[in-house]
VMD Tcl script that draws the C-alpha trace (Angstrom):
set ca {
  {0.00 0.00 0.00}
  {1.37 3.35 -0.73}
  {1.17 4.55 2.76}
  {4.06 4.52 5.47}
  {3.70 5.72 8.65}
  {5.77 8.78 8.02}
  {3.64 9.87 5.12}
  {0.45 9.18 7.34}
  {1.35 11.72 10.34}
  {2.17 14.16 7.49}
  {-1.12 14.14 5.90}
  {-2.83 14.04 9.14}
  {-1.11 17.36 10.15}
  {-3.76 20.67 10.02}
  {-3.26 22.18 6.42}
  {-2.17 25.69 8.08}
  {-0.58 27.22 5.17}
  {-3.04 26.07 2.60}
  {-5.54 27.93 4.36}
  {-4.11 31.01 4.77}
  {-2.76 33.76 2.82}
  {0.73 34.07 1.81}
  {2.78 37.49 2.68}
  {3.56 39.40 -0.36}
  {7.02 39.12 1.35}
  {7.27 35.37 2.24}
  {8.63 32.89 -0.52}
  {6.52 30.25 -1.57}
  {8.69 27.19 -1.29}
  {8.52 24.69 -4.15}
  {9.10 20.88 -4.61}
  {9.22 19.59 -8.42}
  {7.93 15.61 -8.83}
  {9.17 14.94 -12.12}
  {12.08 16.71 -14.28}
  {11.77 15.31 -17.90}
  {10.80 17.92 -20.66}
  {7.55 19.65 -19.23}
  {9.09 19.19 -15.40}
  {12.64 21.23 -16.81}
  {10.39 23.72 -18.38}
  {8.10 24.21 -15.46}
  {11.42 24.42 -13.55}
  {12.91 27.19 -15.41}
  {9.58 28.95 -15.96}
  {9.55 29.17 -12.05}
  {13.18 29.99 -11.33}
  {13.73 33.55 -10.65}
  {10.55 34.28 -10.01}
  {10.41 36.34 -6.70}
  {7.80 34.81 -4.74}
  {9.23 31.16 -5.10}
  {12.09 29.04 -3.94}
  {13.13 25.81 -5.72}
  {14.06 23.68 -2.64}
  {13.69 20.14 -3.59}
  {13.13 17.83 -6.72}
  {12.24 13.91 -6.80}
  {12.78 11.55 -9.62}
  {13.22 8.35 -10.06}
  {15.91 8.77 -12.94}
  {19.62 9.44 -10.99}
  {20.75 11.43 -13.92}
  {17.45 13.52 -14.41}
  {17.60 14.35 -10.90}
  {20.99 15.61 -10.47}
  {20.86 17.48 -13.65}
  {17.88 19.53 -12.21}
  {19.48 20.32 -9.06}
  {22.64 21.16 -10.56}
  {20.29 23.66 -12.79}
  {18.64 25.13 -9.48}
  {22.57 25.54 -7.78}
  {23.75 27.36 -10.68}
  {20.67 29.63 -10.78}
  {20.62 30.23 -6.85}
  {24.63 30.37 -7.01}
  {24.62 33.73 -9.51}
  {22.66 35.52 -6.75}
  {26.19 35.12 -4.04}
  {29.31 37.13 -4.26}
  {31.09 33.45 -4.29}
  {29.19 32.51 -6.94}
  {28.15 28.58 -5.29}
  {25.27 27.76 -3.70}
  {24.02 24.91 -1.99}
  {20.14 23.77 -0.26}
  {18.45 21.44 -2.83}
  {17.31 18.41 -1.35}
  {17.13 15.34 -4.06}
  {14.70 12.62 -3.51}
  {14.55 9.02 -5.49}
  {11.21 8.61 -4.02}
  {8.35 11.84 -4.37}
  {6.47 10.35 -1.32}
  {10.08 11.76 1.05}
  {9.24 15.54 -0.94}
  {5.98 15.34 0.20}
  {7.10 14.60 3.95}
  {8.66 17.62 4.10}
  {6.82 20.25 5.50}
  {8.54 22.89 5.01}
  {7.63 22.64 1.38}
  {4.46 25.10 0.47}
  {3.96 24.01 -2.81}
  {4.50 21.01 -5.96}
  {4.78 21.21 -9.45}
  {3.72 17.68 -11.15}
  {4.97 17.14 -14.34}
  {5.13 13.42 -14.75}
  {3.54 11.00 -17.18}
  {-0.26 10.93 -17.07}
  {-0.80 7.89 -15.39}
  {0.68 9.16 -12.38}
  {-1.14 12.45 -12.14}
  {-4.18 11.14 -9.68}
  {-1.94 9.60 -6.94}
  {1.00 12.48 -6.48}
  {-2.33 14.51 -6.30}
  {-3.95 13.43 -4.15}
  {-1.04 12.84 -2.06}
  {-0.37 16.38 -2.18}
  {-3.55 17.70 -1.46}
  {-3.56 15.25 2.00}
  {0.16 16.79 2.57}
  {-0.97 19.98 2.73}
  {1.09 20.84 -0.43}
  {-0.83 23.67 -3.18}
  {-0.72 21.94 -6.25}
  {0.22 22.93 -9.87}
  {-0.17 19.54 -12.29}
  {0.32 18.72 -15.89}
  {-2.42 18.23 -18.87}
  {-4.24 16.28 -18.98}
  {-4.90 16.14 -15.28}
  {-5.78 12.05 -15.31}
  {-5.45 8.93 -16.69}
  {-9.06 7.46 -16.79}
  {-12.37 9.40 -15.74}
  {-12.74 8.09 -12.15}
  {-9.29 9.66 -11.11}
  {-10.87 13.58 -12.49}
  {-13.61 13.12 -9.00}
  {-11.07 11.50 -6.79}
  {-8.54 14.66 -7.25}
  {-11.92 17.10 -7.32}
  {-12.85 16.11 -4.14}
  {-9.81 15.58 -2.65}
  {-8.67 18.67 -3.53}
  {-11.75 20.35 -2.41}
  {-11.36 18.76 1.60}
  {-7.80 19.72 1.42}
  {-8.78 23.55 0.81}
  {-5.14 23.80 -1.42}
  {-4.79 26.12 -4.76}
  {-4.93 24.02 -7.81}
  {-3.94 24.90 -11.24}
  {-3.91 22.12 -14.13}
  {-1.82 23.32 -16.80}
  {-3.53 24.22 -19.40}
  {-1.96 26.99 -20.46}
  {-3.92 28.17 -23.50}
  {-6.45 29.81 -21.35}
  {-3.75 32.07 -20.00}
  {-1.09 32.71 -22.72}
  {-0.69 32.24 -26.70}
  {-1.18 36.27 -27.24}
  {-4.56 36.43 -25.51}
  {-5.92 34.62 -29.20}
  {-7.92 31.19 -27.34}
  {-9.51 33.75 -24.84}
  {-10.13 36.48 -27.41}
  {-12.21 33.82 -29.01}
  {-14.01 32.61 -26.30}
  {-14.64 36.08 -25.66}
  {-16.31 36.59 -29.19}
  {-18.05 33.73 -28.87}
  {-19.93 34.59 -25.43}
  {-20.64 37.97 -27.36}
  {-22.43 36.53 -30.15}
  {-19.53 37.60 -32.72}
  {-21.06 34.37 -35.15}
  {-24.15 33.76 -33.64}
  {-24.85 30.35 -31.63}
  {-22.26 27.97 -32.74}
  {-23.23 24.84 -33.89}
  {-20.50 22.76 -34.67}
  {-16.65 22.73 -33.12}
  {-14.19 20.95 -35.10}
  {-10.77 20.16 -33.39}
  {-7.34 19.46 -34.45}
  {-6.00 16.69 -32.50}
  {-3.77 13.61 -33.22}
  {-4.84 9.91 -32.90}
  {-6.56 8.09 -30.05}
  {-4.44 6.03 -27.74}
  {-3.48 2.11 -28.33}
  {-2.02 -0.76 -25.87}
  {1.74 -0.91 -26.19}
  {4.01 -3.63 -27.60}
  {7.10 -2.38 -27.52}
  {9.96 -5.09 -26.66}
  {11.84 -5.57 -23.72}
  {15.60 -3.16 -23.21}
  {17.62 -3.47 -20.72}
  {16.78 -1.09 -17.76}
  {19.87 1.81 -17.79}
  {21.51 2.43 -15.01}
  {19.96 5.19 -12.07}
  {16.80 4.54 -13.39}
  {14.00 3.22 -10.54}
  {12.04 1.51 -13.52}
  {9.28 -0.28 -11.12}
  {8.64 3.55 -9.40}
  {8.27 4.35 -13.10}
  {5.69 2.60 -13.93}
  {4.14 3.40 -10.48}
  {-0.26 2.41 -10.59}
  {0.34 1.31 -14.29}
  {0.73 -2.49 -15.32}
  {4.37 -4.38 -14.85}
  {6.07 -4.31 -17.99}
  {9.65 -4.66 -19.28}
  {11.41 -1.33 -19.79}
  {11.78 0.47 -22.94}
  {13.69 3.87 -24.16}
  {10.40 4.77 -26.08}
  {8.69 5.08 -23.13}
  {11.28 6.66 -20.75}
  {14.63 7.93 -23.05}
  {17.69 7.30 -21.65}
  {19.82 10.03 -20.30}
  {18.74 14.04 -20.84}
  {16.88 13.91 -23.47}
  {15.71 17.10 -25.63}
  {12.16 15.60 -27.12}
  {8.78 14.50 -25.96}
  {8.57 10.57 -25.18}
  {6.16 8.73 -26.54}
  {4.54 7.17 -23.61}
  {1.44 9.51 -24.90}
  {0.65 7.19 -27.05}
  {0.16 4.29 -25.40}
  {-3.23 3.27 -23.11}
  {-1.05 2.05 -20.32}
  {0.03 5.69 -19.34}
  {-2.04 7.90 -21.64}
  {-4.84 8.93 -23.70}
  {-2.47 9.25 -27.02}
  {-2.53 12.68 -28.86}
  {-6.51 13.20 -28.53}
  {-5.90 13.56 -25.25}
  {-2.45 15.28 -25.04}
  {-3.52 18.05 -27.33}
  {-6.86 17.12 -26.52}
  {-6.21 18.38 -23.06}
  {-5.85 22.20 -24.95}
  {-7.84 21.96 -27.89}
  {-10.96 20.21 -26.67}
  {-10.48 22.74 -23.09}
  {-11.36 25.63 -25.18}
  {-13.71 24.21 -27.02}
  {-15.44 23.16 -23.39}
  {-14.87 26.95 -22.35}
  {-16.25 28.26 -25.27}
  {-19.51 26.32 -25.11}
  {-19.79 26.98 -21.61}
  {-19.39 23.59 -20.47}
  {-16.49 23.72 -17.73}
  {-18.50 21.68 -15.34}
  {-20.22 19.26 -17.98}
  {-19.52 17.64 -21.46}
  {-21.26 16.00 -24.44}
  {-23.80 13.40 -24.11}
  {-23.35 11.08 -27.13}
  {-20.42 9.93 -28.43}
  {-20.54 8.66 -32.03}
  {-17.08 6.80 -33.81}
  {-16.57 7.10 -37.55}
  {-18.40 4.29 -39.27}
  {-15.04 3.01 -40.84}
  {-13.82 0.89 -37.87}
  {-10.20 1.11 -39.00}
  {-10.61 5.48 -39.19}
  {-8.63 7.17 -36.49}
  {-10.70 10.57 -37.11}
  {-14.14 11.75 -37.37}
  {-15.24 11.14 -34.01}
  {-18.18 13.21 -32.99}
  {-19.13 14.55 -29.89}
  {-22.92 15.65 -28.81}
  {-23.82 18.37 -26.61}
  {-27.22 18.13 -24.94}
  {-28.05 21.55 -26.36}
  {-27.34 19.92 -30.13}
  {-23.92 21.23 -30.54}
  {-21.32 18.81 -32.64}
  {-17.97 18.79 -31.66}
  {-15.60 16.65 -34.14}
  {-12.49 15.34 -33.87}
  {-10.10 15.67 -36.14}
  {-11.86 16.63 -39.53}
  {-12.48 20.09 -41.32}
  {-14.54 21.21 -44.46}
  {-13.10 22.42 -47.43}
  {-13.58 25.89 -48.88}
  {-14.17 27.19 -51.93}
  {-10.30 26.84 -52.99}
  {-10.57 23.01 -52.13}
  {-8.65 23.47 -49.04}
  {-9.25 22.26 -46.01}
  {-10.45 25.52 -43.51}
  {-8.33 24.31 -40.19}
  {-7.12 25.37 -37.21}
  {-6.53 23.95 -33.62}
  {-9.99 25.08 -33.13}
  {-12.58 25.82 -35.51}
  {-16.12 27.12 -34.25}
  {-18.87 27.66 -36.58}
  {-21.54 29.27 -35.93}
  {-25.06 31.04 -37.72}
  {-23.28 34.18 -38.55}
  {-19.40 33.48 -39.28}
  {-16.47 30.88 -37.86}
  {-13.52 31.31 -35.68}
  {-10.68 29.95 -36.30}
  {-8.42 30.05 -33.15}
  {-4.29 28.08 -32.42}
  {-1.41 29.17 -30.74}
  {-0.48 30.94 -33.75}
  {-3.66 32.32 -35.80}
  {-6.66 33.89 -34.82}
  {-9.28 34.41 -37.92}
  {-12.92 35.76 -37.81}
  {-14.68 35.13 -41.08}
  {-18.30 36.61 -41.12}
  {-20.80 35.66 -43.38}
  {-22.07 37.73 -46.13}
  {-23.67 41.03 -44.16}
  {-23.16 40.00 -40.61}
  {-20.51 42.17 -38.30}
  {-19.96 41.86 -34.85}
  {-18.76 44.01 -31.80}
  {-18.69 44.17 -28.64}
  {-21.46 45.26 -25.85}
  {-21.28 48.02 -23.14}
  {-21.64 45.36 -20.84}
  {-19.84 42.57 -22.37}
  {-19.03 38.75 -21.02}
  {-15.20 38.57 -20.57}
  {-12.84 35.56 -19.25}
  {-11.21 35.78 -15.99}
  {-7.94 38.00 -16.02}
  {-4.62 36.03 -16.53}
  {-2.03 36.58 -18.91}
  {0.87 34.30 -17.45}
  {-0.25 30.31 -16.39}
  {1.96 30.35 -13.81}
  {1.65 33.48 -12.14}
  {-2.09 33.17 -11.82}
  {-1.44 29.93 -10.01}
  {1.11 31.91 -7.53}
  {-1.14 35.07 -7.20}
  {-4.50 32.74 -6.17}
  {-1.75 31.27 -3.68}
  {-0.34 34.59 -2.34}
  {-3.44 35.77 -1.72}
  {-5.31 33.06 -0.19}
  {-7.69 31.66 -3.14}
  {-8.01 27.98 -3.72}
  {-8.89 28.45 -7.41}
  {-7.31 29.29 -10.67}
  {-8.02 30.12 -13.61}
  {-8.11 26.20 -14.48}
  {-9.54 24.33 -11.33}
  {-9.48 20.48 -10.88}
  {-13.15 20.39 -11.90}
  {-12.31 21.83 -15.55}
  {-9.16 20.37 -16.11}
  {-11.30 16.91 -14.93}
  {-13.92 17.55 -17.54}
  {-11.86 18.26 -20.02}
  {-10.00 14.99 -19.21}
  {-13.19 13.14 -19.80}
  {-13.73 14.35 -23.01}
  {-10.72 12.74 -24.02}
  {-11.24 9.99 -22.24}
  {-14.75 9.61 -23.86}
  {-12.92 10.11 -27.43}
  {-10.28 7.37 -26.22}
  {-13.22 5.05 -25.38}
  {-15.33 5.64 -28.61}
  {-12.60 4.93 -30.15}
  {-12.21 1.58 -28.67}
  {-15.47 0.32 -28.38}
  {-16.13 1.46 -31.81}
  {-20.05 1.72 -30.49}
  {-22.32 4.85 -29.97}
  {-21.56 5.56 -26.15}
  {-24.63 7.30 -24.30}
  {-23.05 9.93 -21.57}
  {-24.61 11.49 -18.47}
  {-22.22 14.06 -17.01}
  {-24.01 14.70 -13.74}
  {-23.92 10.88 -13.12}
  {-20.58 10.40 -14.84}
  {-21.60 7.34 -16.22}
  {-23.16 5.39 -19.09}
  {-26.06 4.59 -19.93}
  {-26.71 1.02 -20.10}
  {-23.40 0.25 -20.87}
  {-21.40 -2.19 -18.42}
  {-18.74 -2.98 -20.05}
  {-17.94 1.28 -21.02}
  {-18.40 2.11 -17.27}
  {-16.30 -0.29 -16.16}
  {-13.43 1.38 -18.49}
  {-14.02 4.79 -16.87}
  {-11.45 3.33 -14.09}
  {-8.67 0.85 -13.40}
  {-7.29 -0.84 -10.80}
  {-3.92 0.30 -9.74}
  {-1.13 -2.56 -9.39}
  {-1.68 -3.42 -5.59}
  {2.26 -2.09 -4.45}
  {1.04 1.30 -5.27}
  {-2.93 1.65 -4.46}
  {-3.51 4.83 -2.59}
  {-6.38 4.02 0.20}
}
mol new
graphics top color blue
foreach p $ca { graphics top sphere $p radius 0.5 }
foreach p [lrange $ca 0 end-1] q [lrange $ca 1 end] { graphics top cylinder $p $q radius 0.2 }
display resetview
């Protein structure tokens, strides 16, 4: 059981600082679980930032471990006349970070199908919380971090950054579309990769520093493989996404951006679609559809062609009565129909201030709010969308969805996929 006594009198403890304020003047103090590429991005992102401290990083990769630390010395170490600098504490095991009280705060950025456990465990440490897209592995773990989170009374952020940053374009658009800009949209067409697919890969020999059973933590025992973890520092983006074991493949690691917009746009944070239809081409790895309740169709995947024959794209595409959006990281595009304009009201609906992912997680911390501009609950519903897509996908079966329930309708064999049970060494209780 992943529970040792030491762990258990931490999370007992009363969650003092998550439920108070922090001092404009007091340093937040930060653990990272997981340094690969998003957990040496996070890291730099938050070094130098004035209200933080880096004072400890876990992984279970030797080498990926000391080269963070050896990044946070030579940061901390410019700030001193001598130029050195010591005070990171290294941990092979995340569950001795979170022991540590005098850490304030964690920054997750691990593969998905660890996300729901260091969560949680978090949250029960005391520990505000700041943890990669997409925030789970199957639907069941979305709930278990919601509430948890929710007892705990710690700031979340999930990071989905596109709701914060990209030159304000994703919540320009949202913003058109609460204004009426193209009238009520009634279909959403995203740009996402494939759906995710059990993995085959052969057996390597595990490298040397690597922890390869802490790894693979809740996920099944397999051999190891370089695909899945690279060997050494490596400079791209493994391709553990792909594979069901660990992830929800690129529907759901884009997914986790493009299909959050889409969710924010339609107003449907704290629900999701209710019908989920696969192409009618079992082998087709596109042209999912998604159905709203209120009739909108969200589809994955597949764009119309204009009159030019080409293919009118984007990571988002809304289309609506009077015009489409189409909204990515790089391109923002209004395209009215013949005679319609749009502008703004006096009084007009606008998205929550935040122009920096990070910092709005830090400012909600400094001043004593336990929610961000992308709480637990969205970055959860967003998750099930992808999961949904994942399972449509699978099944290759209309899938009936009630998102108050969070289940299927008469559908065992789809509700029992919305979880799965963790290998026994590391079930959290």
């Amino acid at each position: 059981m992943l529970s040792r006594r030491t762990f258990l009198a931490a999370s007992a403890a009363p969650l003092i600082l998550a439920n108070r304020a922090v001092a404009a003047n007091d340093k937040l103090t930060l653990g990272f679980i997981g340094v690969g590429m998003m957990g040496r991005g996070h890291l730099g992102g938050f070094l130098g930032r004035k209200e933080v401290e880096v004072v400890a990083i876990a992984d279970c990769y030797k080498e990926r471990l000391d080269n963070a630390v050896g990044i946070v010395e030579k940061r901390y170490a410019d700030r001193k006349k001598d130029g050195t600098w010591k005070g990171v504490k290294a941990h092979a095991d995340f569950r001795q970070l979170l022991d540590d009280k005098s850490i304030d705060a964690v920054v997750i950025g691990t593969p998905d199908h660890w996300h729901a456990n260091m969560a949680v465990l978090a949250a029960r440490a005391g520990k505000h919380i700041y943890c990669e897209k997409p925030l789970t592995h199957n639907i069941a773990e979305g709930r278990w971090i919601v509430d948890e989170v929710k007892k705990a009374k710690v700031t979340f952020q999930v990071g989905s950054q596109q709701r914060s940053e990209f030159a304000n374009r994703f919540r320009a658009a949202v913003e058109m579309i609460w204004n009426g800009w193209i009238g009520p949209v009634k279909t959403v067409r995203i740009g996402v990769g494939t759906p995710n697919k059990p993995c085959d890969l052969p057996t390597q020999e595990v490298p040397p520093g690597l922890d390869w059973d802490m790894w693979q933590g809740p996920a099944p025992e397999r051999g190891y493989s370089e695909v899945l973890c690279p060997k050494g520092i490596h400079s791209h983006f493994p391709k553990w996404r792909e594979y069901r074991e660990y992830a929800g493949g690129y529907v759901a690691d884009m997914g986790a951006h493009h299909f959050d917009i889409a969710q924010w746009a339609l107003k449907m944070d704290n629900s999701g679609p209710v019908l989920i239809e696969p192409p009618s081409d079992s082998k087709k790895l596109s042209g999912l559809t998604f159905t709203y309740a209120n009739g909108v169709k969200m589809i994955h995947g597949e764009f119309e062609k204009g009159r030019d024959g080409k293919e009118i794209s984007a990571d988002c595409v809304f289309e609506g009565t009077e015009g489409t959006i189409l909204v990515g990281r790089g391109q923002l595009d209004v395209r009215f129909k013949s005679g319609s304009k749009a502008a703004f009201p006096d009084k007009a609906e606008r998205v929550l201030p935040s122009g920096d992912h990070r910092q709005n997680w830090l400012d909600a911390i400094q001043a004593g709010k336990t929610e961000c501009i992308c709480t637990p609950e969205i970055g959860h519903r967003t998750a099930t969308v992808c999961h949904l897509g994942n399972l449509g996908y699978q099944l290759r079966r209309k899938l009936k969805w009630d998102p108050v329930k969070e289940e299927f309708a008469n559908d065992d064999e789809a509700n029992k996929l919305r979880s799965r049970e963790p290998r026994a060494k590391w079930k959290v209780a």
